[in-house]
C-alpha positions in Angstrom: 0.0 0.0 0.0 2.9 2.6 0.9 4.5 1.6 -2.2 1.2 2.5 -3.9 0.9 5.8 -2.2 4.4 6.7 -3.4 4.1 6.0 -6.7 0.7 7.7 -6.5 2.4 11.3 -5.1 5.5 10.5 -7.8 3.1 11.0 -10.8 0.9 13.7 -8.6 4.4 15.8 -8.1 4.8 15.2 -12.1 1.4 17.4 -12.5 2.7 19.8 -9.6 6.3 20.1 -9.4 7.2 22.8 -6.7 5.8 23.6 -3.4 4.4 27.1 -5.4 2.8 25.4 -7.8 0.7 23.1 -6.0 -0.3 25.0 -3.2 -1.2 27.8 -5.9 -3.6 24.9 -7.2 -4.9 24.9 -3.8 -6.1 27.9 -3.5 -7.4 28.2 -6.7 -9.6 25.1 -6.1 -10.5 26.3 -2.5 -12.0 29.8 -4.3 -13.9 27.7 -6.9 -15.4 26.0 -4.3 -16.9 28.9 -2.7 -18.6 30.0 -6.0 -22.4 29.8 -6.4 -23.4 26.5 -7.6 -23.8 27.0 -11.5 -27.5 26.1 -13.1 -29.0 22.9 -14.1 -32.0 22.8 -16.7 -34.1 19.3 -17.0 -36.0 18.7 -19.7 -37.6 15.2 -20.7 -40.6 14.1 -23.3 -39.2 16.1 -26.0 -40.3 13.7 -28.5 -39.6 15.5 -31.9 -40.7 19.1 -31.2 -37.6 20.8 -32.1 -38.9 24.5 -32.3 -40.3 24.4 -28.7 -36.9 22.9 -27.1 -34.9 25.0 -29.2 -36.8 27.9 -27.5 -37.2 26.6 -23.9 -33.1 25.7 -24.6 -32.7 29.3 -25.1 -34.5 30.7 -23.2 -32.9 28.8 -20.4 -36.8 28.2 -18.8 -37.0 31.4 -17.8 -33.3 31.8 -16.3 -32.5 34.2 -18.7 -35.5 36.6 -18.0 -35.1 36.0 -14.6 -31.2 37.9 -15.3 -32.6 40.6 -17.5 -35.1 41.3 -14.3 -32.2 41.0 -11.8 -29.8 43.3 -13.7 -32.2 46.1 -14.4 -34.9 46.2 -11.8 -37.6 48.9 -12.4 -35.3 50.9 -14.2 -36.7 49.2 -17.7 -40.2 48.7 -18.6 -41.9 45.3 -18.8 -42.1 45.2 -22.5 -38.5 46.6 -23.0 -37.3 43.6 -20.8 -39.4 41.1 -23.3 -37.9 42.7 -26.3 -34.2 42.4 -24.8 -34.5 38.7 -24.2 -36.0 37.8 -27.7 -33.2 39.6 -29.0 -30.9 37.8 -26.4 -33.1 34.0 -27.8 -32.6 35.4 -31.5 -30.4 37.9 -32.4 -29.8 37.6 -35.9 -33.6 37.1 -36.7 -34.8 40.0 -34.0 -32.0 42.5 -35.8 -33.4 42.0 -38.9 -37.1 43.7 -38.4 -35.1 45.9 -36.2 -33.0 47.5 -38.6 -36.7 48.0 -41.0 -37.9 49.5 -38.3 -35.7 51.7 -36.1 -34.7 55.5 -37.9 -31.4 55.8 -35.5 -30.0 52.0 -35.6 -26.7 53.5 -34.1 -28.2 54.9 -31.0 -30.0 51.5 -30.6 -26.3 49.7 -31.0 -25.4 51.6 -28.0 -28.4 51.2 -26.1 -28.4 47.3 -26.7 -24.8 46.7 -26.3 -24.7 48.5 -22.7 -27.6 46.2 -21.8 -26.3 43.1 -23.2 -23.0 43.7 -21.2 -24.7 44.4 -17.6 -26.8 41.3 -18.4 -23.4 39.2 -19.4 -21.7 40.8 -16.2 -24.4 39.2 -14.1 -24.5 35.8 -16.1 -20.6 35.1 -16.0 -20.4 36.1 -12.1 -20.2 33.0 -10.9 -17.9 31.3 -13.0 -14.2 31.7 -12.8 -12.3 33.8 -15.5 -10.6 30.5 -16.9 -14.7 29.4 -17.5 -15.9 32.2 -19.2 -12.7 32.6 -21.1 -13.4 29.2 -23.0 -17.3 30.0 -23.9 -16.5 33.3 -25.6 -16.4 33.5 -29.2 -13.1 33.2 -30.5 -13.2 36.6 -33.3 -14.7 38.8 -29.8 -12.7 37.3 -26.6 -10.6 39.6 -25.9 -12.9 42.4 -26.1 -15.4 41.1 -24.7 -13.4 40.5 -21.5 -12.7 43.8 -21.3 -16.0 45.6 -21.0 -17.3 42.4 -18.6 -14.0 42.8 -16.4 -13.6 45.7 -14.2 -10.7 47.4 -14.7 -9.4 49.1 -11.1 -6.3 50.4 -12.8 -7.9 52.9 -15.5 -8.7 56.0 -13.9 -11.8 57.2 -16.3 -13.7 53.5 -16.7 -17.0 55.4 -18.4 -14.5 57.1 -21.4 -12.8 53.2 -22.0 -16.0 51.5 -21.9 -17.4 54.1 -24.4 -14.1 54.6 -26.5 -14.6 50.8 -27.3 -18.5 50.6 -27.7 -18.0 53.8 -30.3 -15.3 51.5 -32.1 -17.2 48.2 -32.2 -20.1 50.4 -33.7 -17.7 52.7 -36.2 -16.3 49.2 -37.5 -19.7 48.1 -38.3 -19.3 45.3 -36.3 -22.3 45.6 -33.8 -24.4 43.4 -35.3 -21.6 40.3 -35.0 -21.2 42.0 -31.6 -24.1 41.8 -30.3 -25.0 38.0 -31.8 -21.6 37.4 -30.0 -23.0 38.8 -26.3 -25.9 36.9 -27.0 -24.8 33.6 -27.4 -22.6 33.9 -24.1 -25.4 34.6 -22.5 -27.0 31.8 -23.7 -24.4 29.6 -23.5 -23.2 30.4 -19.2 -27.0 31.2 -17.9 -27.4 27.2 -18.4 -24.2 25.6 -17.4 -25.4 22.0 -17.7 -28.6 20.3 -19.5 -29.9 17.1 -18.5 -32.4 15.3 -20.8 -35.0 12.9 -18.8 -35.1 10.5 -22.1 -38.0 10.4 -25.0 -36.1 12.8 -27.6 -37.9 10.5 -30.3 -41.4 9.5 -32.1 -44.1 12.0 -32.6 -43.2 15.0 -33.1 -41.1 16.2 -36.6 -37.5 17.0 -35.8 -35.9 14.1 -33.2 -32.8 14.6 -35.7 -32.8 18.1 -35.3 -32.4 18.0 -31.5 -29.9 15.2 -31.7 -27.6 17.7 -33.7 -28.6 20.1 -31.6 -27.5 18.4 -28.7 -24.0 17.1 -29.9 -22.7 20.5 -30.1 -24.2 21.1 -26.8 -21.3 22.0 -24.2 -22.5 20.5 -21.6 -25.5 17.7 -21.4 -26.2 14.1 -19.9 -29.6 12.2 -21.1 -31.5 9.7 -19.1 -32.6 7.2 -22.1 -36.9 6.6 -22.5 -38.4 4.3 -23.9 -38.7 5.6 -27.4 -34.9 6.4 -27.3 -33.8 3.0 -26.5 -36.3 2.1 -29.7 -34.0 3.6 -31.6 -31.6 2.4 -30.4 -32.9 -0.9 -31.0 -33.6 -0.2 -34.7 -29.9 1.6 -35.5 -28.6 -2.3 -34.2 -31.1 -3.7 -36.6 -33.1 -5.5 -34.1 -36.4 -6.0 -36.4 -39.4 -5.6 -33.7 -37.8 -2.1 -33.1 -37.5 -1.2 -36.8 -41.1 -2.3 -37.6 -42.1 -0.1 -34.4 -40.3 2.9 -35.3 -41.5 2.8 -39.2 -45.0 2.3 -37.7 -44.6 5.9 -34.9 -43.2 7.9 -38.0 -46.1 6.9 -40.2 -48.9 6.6 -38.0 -47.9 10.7 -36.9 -47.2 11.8 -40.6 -43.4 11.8 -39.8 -41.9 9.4 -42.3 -39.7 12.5 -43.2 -38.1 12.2 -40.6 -36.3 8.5 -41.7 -36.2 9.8 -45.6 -34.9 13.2 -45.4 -33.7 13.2 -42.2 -31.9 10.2 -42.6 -31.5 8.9 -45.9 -33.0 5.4 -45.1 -34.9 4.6 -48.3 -38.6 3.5 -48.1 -39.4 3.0 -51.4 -39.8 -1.0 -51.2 -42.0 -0.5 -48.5 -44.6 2.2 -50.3 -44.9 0.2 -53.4 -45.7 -2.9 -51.9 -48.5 -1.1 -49.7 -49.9 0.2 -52.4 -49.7 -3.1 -54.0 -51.2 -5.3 -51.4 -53.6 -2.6 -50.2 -54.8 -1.4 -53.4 -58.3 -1.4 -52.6 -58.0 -1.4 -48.8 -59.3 1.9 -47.4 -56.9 1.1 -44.3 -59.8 3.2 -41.9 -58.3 2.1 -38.8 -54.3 3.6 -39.6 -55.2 7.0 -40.1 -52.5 9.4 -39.6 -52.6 11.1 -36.2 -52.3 15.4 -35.6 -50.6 15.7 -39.3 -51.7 18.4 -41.8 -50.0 19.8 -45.0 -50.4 16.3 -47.0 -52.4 16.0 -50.2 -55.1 13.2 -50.8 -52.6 10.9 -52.5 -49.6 11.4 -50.0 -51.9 10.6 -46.9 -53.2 7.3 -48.8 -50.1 6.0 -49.6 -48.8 7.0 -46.0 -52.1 5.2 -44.5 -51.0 2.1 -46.4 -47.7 1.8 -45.3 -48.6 2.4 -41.7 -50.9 -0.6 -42.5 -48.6 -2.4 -43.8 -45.8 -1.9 -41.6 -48.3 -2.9 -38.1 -48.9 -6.3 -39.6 -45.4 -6.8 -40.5 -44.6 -5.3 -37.0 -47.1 -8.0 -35.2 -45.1 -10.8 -37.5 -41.9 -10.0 -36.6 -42.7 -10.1 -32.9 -44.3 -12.9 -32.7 -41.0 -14.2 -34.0 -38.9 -12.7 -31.0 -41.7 -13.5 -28.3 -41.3 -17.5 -29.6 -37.2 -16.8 -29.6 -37.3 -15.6 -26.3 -39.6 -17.7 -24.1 -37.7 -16.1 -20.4 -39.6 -12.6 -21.3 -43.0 -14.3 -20.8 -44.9 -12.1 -23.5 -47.2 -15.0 -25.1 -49.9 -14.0 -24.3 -48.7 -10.4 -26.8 -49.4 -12.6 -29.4 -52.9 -12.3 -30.6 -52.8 -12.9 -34.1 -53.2 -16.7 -34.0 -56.4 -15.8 -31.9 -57.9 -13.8 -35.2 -61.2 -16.1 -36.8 -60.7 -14.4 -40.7 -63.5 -16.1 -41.7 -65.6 -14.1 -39.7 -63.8 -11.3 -39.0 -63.2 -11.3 -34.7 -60.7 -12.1 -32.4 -60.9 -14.1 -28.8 -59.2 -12.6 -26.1 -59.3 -13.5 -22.8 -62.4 -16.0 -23.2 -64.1 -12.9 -25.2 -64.8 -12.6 -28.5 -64.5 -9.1 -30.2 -65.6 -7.8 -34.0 -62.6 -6.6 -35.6 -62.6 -3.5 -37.0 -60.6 -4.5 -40.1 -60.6 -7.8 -41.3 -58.6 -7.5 -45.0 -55.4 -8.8 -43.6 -54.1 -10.9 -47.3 -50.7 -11.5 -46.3 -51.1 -13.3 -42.9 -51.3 -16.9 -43.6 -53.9 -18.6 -41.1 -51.5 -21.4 -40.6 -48.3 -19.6 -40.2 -49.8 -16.1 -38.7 -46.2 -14.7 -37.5 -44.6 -15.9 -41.0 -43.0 -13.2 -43.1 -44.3 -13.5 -46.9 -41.2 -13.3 -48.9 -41.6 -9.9 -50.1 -42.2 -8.6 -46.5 -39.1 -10.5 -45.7 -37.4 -9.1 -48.7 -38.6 -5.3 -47.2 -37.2 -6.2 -43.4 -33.1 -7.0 -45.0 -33.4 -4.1 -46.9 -34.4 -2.1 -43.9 -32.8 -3.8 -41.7 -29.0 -3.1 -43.9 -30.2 0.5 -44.0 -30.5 1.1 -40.3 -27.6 -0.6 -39.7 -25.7 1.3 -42.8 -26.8 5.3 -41.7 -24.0 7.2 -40.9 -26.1 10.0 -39.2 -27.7 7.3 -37.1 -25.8 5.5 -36.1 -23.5 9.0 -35.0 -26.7 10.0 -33.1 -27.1 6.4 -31.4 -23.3 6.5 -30.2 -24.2 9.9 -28.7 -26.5 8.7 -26.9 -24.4 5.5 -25.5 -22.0 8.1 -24.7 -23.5 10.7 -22.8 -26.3 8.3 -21.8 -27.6 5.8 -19.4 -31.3 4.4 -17.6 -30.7 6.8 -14.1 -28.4 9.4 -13.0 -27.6 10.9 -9.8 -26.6 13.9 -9.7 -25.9 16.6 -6.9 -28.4 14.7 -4.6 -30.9 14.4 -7.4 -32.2 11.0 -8.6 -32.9 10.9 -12.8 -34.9 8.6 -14.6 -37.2 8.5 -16.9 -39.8 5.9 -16.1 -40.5 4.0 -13.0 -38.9 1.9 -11.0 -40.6 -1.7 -11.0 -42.1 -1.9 -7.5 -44.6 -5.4 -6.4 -48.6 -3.8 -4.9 -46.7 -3.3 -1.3 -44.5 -0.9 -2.4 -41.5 -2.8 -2.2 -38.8 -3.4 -5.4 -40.0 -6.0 -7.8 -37.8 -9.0 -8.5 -37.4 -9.7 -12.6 -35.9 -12.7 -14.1 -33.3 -11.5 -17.2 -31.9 -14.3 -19.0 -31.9 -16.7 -15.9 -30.4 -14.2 -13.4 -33.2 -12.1 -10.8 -32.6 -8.2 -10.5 -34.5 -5.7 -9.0 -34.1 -1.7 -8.3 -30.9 -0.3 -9.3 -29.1 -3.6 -10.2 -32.2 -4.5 -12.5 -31.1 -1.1 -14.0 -28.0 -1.3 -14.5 -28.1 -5.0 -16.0 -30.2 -3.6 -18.6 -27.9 -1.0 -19.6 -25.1 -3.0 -19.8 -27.5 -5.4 -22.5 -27.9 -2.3 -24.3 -24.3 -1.8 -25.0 -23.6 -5.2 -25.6 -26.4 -4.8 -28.2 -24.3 -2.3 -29.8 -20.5 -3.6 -29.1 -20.5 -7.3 -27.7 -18.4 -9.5 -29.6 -20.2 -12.9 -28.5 -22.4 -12.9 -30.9 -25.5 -14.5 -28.5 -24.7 -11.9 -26.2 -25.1 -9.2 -28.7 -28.6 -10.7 -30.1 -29.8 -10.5 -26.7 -28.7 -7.3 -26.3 -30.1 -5.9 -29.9 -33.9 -8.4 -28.4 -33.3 -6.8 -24.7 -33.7 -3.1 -26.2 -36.8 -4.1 -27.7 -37.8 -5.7 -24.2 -37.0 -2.4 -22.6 -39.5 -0.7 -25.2 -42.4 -2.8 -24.4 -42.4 -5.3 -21.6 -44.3 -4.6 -17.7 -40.8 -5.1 -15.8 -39.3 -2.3 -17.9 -38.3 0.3 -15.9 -38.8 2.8 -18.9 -42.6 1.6 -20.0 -44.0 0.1 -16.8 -47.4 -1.1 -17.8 -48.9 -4.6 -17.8 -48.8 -4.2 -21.7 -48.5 -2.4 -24.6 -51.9 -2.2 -26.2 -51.2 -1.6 -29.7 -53.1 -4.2 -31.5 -56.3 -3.3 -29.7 -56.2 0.2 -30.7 -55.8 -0.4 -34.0 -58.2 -3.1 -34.5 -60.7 -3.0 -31.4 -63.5 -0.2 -30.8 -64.0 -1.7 -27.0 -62.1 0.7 -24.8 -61.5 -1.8 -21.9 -59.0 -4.1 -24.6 -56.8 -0.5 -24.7 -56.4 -0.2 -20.8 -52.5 -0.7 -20.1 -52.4 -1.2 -16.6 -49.6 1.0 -14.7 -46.6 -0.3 -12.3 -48.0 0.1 -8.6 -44.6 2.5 -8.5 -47.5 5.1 -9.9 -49.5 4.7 -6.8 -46.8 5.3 -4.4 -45.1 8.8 -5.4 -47.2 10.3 -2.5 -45.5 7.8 0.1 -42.7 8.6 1.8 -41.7 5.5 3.3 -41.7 3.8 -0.3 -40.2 7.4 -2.1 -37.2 7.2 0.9 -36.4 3.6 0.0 -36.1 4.2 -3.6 -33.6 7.3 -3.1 -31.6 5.1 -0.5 -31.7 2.1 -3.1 -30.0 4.7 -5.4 -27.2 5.7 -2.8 -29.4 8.8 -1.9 -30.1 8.5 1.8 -31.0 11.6 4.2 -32.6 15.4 3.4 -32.4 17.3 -0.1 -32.4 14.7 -2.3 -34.8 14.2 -4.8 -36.5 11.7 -7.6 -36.7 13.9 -11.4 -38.6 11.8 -13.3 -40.3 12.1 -16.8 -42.4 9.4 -18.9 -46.3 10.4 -17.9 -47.7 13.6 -19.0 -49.0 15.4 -16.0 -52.9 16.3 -16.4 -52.4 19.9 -15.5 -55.9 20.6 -16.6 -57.5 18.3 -14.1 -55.9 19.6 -10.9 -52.7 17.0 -11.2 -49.5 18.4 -9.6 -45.6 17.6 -11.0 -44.5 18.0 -7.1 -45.4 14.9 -5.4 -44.2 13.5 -2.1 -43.8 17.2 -0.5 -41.3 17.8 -3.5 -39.6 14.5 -2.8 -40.4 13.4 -6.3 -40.8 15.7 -9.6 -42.5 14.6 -13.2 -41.8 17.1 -15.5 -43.4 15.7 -18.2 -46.4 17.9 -18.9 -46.8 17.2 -22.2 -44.0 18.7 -25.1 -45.1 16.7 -27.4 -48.4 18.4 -29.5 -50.3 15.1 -29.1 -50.6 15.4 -25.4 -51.5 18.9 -25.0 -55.5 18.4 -25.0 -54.7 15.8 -22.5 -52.6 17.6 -20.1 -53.4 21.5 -20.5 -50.1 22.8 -21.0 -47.3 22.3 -23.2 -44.8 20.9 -20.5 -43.1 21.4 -17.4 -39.1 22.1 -16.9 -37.2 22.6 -14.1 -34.4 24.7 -12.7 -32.1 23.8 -10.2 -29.9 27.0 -9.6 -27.8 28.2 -6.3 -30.8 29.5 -5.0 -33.1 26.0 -5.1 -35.4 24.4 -7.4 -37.7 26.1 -9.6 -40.0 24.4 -11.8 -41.9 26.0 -15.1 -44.9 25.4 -16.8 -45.0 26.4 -20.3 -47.5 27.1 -22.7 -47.8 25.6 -25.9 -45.4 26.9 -28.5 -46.8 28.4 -31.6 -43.9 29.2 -33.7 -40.3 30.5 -33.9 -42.0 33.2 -36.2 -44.5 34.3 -33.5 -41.7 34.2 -30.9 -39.3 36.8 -32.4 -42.2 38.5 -34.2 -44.7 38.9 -31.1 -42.1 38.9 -28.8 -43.8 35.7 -26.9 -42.2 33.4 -24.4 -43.9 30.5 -23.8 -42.2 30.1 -20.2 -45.4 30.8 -18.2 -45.5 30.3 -14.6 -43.0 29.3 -12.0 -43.1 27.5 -8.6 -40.3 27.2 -6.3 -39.7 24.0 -5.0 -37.3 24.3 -3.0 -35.4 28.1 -1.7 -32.4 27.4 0.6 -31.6 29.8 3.0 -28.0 29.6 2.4 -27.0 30.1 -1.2 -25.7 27.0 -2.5 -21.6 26.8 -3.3 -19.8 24.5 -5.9 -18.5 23.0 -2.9 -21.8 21.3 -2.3 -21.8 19.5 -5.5 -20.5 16.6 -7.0 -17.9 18.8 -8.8 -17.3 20.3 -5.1 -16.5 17.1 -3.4 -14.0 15.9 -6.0 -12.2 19.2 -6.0 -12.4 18.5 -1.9 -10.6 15.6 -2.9 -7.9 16.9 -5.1 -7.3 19.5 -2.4 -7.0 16.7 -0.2 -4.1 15.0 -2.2 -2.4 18.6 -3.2 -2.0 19.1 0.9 -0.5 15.8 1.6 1.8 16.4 -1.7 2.7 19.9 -0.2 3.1 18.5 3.1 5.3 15.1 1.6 7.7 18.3 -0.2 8.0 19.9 3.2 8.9 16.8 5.3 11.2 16.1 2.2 9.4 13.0 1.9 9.7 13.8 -2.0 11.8 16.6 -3.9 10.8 19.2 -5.9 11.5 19.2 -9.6 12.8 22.4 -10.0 
């Protein structure tokens, strides 16, 4: 062990030489700690609404009006505040009906860039100068650091400030100015994102914020169950190829797998078209989609036909291939009479509401015809074969996982499995039983062996396991008893679509079962908390995010556009800053357009969860507690140089 240690200071006094170097590093780390804690944002159910998270992203939830209000007080009116953060959310598109419409645009240069700089003051206060160094724009650094840094040694401050304001302006370089301060705003009001999983299905642009998000400086995602679909589907797992064909079409999104990413769906149109030629396909109606003509929609409502039956196929296939997950009874099409049209379930016998089903052989139900198998290796080699998939998959196994803590906070997106007493629910995976965080973590690591085991059974039941996360009751990002799709498609009786939720929803108001959960996680004691996303929040009907006396947040109040008639609202986000939690409500979103045009923020009411008394520091963070650490080691170096334990490398 001492031979350990010594080796360990060796390569430490490498890093820190002399006794001035590291106990400079000391004290460097010792004022960092007593900085204010820097802000989180959580979002979660995104699901393919890329306008409204590119606003709520800029607009930090509110953080960044909250600045503009801190910064200038009464001294500005209401509406001249709204108008400074638009521009601050869109610079380059607010400028533009500016400059039609202002007679004097160098008076409002000045005007703008004073305000921008006292808001960028405020905004880079608690970082250190090595921070805010690194998120300025490389063409503006330098001056920017000078009219945000005060400068004690220059005796009229008001004639330099102005002397280089008149300059930036004389150069006709305000405009790249002040698109410069607005992005630095952007970028140090929000120092760290965390996504609570479903970026995909729905909604139009899941691509969009996946690009978005790479160039992000700082994020972490919590997967959902619609992520790990795709996830599934990039591997080339079939089931979650079929599913995720079947979400685009049946929501008028197959743009997003053509133009988005290349994947080539030809095959699949003209053989729906072929096979259901004469079939009116009622029950695959596209859902919320508008701008189509008459002929785009019915070719799109044959291949979302088409693709479900496939879908229901190919399953069947991986239910009989995997007997451990139990799901039999999820295959219903050998149940279906197609002489006469119904289907027994559960000693019931239902009408069908379509009953032209010509490629499902009566004898062989889950068989692929050989042009739908033909359709599935094409797919299936063009999944596997997009580059910008398969990028935006490896992001996600990067900066991604099924539960986070963070800074005494517990992320996930879903539930955790719990049995009708409240206590963790055991679930057989391939032989082995798992329950709370181990059942999560086991999981995971069958995701990225889907992706990057080289045992090739491991890998298939990796590639099948992401399809089991999608879909199955033990899932700790679905938790239902099933996932009814079949039913609504083909069923009118609304008591076949009930998917039964995970007793974990029953318990978010009990303490007892709420505490256990947090200590399963490593999160004993006061101030911690559960963030978790997955069930839109019925706003509307009295339903509060904070349960548990603000033990346990769901912030999913409905992003996606499907929801909002269901929920109210168009979402909830939350804060977590030095000062405590905050979480927002939002309105639904019309349009970039409207936002820099009519000057609206769809950031509509905030509720504290939490307000410390104390301001928070660094030091109570993760962050803090590792740089506790270092500090730690860089005394007993210091102290190891002083009792000449080891020499300095001078």
């Amino acid at each position: 062990m001492e031979e350990l240690k010594m080796k360990y200071l060796e390569r430490l006094s490498e890093l820190y030489p002399t006794i001035a170097s590291a106990s400079t590093e000391i004290i460097n780390l010792q004022a960092i700690l007593h900085l204010p804690k820097a802000t989180e944002h959580f979002l979660t159910d995104i699901h393919g609404e890329y306008e409204a998270f590119s606003h709520v992203l800029k607009n930090g939830s509110g953080s960044i009006r909250r600045k503009i209000d801190d910064v200038f007080g009464n001294t500005m009116s209401s509406r001249d505040k709204q108008s400074l953060a638009t521009l601050i959310y869109y610079p380059t598109e607010k400028m533009d009906r500016i400059r039609r419409e202002e007679p004097n645009m160098e008076d409002w240069y000045k005007i703008t860039l004073y305000r921008l700089i006292e808001v960028c003051k405020r905004t880079m206060s608690k970082y250190t100068r090595s921070k805010v160094r690194k998120a300025l724009p490389k063409d503006f650094a330098y001056v920017i650091e000078e009219l945000i840094t005060e400068k004690a040694d220059v005796l009229d401050k008001e004639y330099y400030y102005n002397s280089i304001i008149s300059t930036i302006i004389e150069t006709s370089r305000a405009e790249e100015f002040i698109v410069a301060l607005s992005e630095v705003i952007q970028r140090l009001t929000v120092d760290h994102l965390h996504i609570v999983g479903d970026i995909y299905d729905r909604g139009p642009g899941p691509h969009i914020i996946m690009d978005k998000l790479i160039r992000h400086h700082s994020v972490d995602i919590q997967w959902g169950n619609h992520d790990v679909l795709w996830m599934g589907a990039a591997a080339g797992q079939r089931g979650c190829i079929a599913n995720v064909i079947r979400i685009c079409a049946r929501y008028g999104n197959l743009d997003i797998l053509e133009d988005g990413y290349g994947i080539n769906l030809l095959p699949l149109a003209t053989y729906a078209l072929e096979t259901y030629a004469d079939d009116p396909c009622t029950c695959f109606a596209l859902k919320g989609s508008t701008g189509y003509t008459a002929r785009e929609k019915e070719m799109e409502v044959k291949m979302h036909k088409a693709i479900s039956i496939i879908q229901f196929k190919v399953e069947g296939q991986i239910i009989k291939k995997n007997p451990g997950f139990k799901l039999e009874k999820r295959n219903l099409l050998h149940h279906i009479d197609f002489e006469n049209g119904t289907i027994e379930l559960d000693g019931k016998v239902y009408e069908l509401l379509d009953k032209n089903f010509p490629t499902i052989d009566p004898r062989r139900p889950y068989a692929l015809t050989e042009e739908e198998e033909d359709i599935m290796d094409r797919l299936e080699r063009a999944f596997l074969g997009c580059q910008k998939l398969q990028e935006h998959m490896r992001f996600l196994l990067n900066k991604g996982g099924l539960y986070k803590v963070y800074n005494q906070n517990l992320l996930y997106h879903g539930c955790v499995p719990l049995n009708p007493d409240g206590s963790l629910k055991s679930v057989r995976i391939y032989g082995k039983v798992y329950k709370g965080k181990a059942l999560y973590e086991v999981l995971e690591s069958y995701v990225r062996k889907g992706f990057f085991a080289l045992d090739k059974k491991e890998k298939e039941r990796g590639k099948d396991m992401m399809w089991y996360i999608w879909l199955h009751e033990n899932s700790p990002l679905f938790g239902k008893d099933k996932m009814a799709t079949f039913e609504r498609y083909f069923l009118a009786e609304k008591e076949t679509h009930k998917e039964k939720k995970n007793p974990y929803y029953e318990f978010l108001e009990n303490e007892e079962v709420v505490d256990r959960i947090l200590a399963e996680f490593g999160l004993p004691g006061e101030g911690t908390h559960i963030v978790n996303g997955h069930v839109p929040v019925k706003s509307k009907a009295g339903e509060s995010p904070i349960k548990c006396q603000g033990k346990v947040l769901v912030i999913d109040g409905g992003f996606s556009k499907a929801y909002q008639k269901e929920t109210g609202i168009a979402g909830y986000t939350l804060i977590y800053n030095s000062y405590g939690l905050i979480l927002a409500a939002h309105e639904p979103f019309e349009s970039t357009e409207a936002a820099i045009e009519k000057e609206s923020d769809i950031h509509s009411d905030s509720t504290i969860v939490k307000r410390v008394i104390a301001r928070k520091t660094v030091g109570d963070t993760d962050i803090g507690r590792e740089l506790k650490k270092r500090i730690e080691d860089l005394t007993w170096l210091l102290e190891s140089y002083r009792e000449g334990i080891i020499a300095e490398k001078i």
